[in-house]
C-alpha positions in Angstrom: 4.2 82.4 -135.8 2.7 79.0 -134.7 5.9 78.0 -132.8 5.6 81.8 -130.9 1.9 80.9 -129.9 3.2 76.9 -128.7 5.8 78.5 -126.7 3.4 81.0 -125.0 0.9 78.4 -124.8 3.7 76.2 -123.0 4.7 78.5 -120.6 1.1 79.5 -119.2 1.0 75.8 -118.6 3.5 75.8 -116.6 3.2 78.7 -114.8 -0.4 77.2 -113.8 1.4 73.8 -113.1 3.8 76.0 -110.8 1.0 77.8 -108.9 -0.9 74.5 -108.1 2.2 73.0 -106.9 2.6 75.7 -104.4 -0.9 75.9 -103.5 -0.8 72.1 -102.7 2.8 72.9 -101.1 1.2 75.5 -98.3 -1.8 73.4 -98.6 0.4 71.1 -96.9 2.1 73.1 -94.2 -1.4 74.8 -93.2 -3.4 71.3 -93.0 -1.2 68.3 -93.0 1.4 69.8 -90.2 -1.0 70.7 -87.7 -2.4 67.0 -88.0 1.2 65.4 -87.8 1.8 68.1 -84.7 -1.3 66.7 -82.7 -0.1 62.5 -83.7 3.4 63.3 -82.7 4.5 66.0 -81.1 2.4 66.1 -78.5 3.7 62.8 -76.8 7.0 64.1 -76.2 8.7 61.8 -78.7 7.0 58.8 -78.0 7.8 58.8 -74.4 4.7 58.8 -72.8 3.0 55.4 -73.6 5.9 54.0 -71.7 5.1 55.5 -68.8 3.0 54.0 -66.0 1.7 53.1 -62.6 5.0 54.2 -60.1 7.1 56.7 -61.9 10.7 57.4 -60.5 12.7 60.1 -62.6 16.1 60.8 -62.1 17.7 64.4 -61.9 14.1 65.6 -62.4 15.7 69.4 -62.6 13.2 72.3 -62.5 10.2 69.3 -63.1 9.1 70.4 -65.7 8.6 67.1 -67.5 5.9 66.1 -65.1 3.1 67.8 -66.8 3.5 65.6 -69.6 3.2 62.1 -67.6 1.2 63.0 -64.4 -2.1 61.7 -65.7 -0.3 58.6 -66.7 1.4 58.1 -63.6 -0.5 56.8 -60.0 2.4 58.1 -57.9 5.7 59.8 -59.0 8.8 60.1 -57.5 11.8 62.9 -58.4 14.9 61.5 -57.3 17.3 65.1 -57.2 20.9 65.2 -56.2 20.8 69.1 -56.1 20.3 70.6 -52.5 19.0 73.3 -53.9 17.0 72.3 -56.7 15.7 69.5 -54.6 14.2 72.0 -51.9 12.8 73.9 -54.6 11.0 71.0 -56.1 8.9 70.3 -52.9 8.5 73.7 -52.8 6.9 73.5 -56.3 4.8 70.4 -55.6 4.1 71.0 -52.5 0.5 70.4 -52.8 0.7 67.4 -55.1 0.0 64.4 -53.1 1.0 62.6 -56.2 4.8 63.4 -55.8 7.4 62.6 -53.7 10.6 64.9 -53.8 14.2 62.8 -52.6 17.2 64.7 -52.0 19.5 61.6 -53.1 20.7 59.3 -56.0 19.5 55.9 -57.2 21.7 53.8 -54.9 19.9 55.0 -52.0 16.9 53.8 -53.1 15.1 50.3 -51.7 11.6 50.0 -53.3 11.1 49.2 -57.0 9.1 51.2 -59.8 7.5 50.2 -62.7 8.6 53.6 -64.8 12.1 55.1 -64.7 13.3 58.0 -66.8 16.4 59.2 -67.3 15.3 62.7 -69.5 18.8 64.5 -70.2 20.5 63.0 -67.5 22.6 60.1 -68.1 25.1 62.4 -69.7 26.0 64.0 -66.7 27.2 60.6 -64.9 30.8 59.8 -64.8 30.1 55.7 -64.8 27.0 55.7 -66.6 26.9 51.5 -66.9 27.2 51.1 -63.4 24.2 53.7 -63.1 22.2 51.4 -66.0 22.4 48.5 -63.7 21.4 49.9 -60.4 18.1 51.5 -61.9 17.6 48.1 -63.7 17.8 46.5 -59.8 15.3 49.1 -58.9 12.9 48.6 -61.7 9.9 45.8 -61.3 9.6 43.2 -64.0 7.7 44.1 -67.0 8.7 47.7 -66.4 10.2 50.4 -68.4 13.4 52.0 -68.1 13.5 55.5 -70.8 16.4 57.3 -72.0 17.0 60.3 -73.3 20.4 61.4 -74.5 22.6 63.3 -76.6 24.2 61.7 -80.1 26.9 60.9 -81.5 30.8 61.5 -79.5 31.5 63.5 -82.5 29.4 66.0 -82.0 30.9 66.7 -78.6 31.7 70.1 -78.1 32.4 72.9 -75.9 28.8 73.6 -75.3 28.9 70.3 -74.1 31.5 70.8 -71.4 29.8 74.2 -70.3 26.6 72.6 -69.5 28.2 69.1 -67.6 27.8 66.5 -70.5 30.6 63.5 -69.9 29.5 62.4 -73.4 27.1 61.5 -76.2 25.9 58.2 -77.0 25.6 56.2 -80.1 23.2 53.1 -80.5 26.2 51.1 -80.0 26.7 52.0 -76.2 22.7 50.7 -75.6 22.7 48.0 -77.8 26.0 46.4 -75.4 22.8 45.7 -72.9 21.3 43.4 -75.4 23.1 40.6 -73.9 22.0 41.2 -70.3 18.7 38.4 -69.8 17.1 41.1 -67.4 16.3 43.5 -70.4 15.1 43.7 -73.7 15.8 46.3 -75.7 12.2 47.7 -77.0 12.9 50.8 -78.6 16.4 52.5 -80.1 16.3 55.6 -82.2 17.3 58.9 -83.2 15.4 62.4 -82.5 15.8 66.1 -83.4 17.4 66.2 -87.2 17.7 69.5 -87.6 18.8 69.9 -83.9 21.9 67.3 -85.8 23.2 69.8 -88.1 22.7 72.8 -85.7 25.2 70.6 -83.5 27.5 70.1 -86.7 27.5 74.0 -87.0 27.6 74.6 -83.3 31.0 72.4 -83.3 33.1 73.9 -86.3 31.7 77.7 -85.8 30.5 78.4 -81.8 34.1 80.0 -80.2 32.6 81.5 -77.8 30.5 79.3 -76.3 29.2 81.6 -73.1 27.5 84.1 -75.6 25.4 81.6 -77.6 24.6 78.8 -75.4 21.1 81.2 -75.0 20.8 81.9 -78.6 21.5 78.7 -79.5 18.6 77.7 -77.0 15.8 80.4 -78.6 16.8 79.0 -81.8 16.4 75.2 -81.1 12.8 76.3 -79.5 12.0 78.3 -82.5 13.1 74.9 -85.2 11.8 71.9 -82.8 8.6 71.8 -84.6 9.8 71.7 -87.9 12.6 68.8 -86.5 9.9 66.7 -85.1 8.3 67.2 -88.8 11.5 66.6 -90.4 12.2 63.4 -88.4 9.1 61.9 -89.8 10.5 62.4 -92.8 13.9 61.5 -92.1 12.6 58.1 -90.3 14.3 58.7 -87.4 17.9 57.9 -88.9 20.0 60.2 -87.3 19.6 63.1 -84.5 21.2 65.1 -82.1 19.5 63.4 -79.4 19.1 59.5 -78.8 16.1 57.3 -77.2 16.4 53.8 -75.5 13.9 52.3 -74.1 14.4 48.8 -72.1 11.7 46.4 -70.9 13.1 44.1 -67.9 11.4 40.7 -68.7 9.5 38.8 -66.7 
């Protein structure tokens, strides 16, 4: 009879251990995530306290990154290659005397910035190191060059090749520049962990790429709070997308 009363007594321990364990586990996620949301993911993975003075970004798209480095920024140039989505950029910031819309690449350019950004773009162009180094002519010493990529070759896929990626980039491909004296190398890692093994699945299930490049989209928008949570976590080891930042010295 005593052993019958020891193993009750045992269990209602527990089952109080279990309940403060998950009060202290969706403590966590009410409290502690909202916090880490406000230190991190509101700088747009680190980007934005590389950002300053002149601002040229390259293949700016619909320009939608703006919002996030305009107060940072005391002129900004998009640099769009698009016809189309060039005339509808001025069209957009028309009234913002702040920025400057170019119809044309980085090889037509002459002046020098102190901020250039290459947000999901780099991927799209065919000789990519021959790109690197014009910006890095273009860029004024002590200034930042950011980018943005996609990881990994591996994880190269159809919905790759349906939305114009040439490739994806490893830390290897960046870290080739380290021997260039213009440059240093200031900032190398991994983003988006969970957008990593959506990629993994994306690659061995998606056969039909045309139907789920959407619902892959929703999905991604629906996880990328968790990732940048998880990332923290994960210490920015691996990713499905890949930032490099260079400084060119002085």
């Amino acid at each position: 009879m005593f052993m019958f009363y020891v193993i009750l007594l045992n269990k209602d321990i527990l089952l109080i251990e279990s309940k403060i364990l998950l009060l202290i586990f969706f403590t966590s996620i009410v409290v502690i995530t909202p916090i880490l949301w406000t230190i991190y993911g509101c700088v747009q993975y680190g980007v934005l306290k590389y950002i300053n003075f002149s601002v040229l970004e390259v293949g700016p798209g619909t320009g939608n990154n703006v919002q996030y480095y305009r107060d940072k920024a005391s002129e900004i140039t998009l640099l769009e290659i698009n016809k189309h989505m060039a005339n509808s950029l001025k069209f957009k910031f028309e009234e913002d005397k702040k920025v400057i819309v170019q119809n044309s690449d980085i090889y037509s350019q002459e002046r020098k910035f102190d901020t250039i950004l290459y947000m999901d773009v780099l991927e799209h162009i065919e000789d990519d190191k021959k790109e690197i180094n014009r910006a890095l002519e273009q860029l004024k010493p002590g200034g930042n060059i950011v980018f943005f990529v996609p990881a990994y070759q591996f994880l190269y896929s159809d919905f790759d090749k349906a939305i114009g990626h040439v490739k994806r980039y490893s830390k290897h491909f960046f870290l080739t520049f380290k021997e260039d004296k213009r440059i240093s190398i200031i900032e190398l890692k991994y983003f988006d962990s969970i957008g990593f093994f959506m990629a993994v699945l994306n690659k061995l299930f998606n056969k039909d790429k045309k139907e789920t490049i959407g619902l892959g989209v929703k999905i991604w928008d629906k996880l990328i709070f968790l990732s940048k949570i998880m990332d923290l976590i994960f210490l920015n080891k691996f990713g499905k997308s890949l930032l490099c930042v260079m400084k060119k010295n002085t």
